[in-house]
C-alpha positions in Angstrom: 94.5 74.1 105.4 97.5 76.6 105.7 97.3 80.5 106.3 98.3 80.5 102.4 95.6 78.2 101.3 93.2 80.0 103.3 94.5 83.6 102.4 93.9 82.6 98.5 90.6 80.7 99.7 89.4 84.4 100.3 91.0 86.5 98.1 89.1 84.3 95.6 86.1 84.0 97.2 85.8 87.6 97.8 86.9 89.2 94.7 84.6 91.5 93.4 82.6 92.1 97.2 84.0 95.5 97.8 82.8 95.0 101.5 85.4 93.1 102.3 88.6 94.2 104.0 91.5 92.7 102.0 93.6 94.1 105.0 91.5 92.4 107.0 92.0 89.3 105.5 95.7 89.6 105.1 96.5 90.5 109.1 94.0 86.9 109.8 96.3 85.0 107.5 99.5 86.6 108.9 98.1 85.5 112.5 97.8 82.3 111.4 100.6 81.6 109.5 102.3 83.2 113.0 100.6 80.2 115.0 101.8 77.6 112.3 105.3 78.6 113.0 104.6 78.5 117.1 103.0 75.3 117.1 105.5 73.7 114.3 108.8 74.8 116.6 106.9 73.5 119.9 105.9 70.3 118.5 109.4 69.7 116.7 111.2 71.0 120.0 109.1 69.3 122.7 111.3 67.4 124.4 113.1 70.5 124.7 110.8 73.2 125.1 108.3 72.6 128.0 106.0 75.6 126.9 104.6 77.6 123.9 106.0 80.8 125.7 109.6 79.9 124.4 108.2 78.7 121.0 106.5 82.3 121.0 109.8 83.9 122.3 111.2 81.9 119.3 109.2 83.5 116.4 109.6 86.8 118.0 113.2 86.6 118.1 113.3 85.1 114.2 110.5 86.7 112.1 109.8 89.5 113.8 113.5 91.5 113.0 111.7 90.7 109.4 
């Protein structure tokens, strides 16, 4: 399951429970959807890219100018 598919997994699932933090819910799915990118540029980079620090440095350096 994606960050999306999960994100509208919960926004569904919780939509009338006022106790839940939709904030919450959207910073999860952002962290997620952060990993996804990490682990997609490591796993199409890895014979070039020895560690997930340089995949991390990657989506710094792209999506977090955003």
């Amino acid at each position: 399951m994606t960050s999306i598919e999960w994100l509208i997994e919960q926004i569904n699932k919780h939509w009338d429970n006022k106790n839940v933090n939709s904030d919450e819910l959207i910073n999860q799915a952002k962290e997620m959807h952060k990993q996804e990118i990490i682990d997609a540029h490591f796993v199409g980079f890895k014979n070039f890219v020895d560690t997930k620090e340089i995949s991390e440095e990657y989506y710094q350096k792209t999506f977090k100018k955003i």
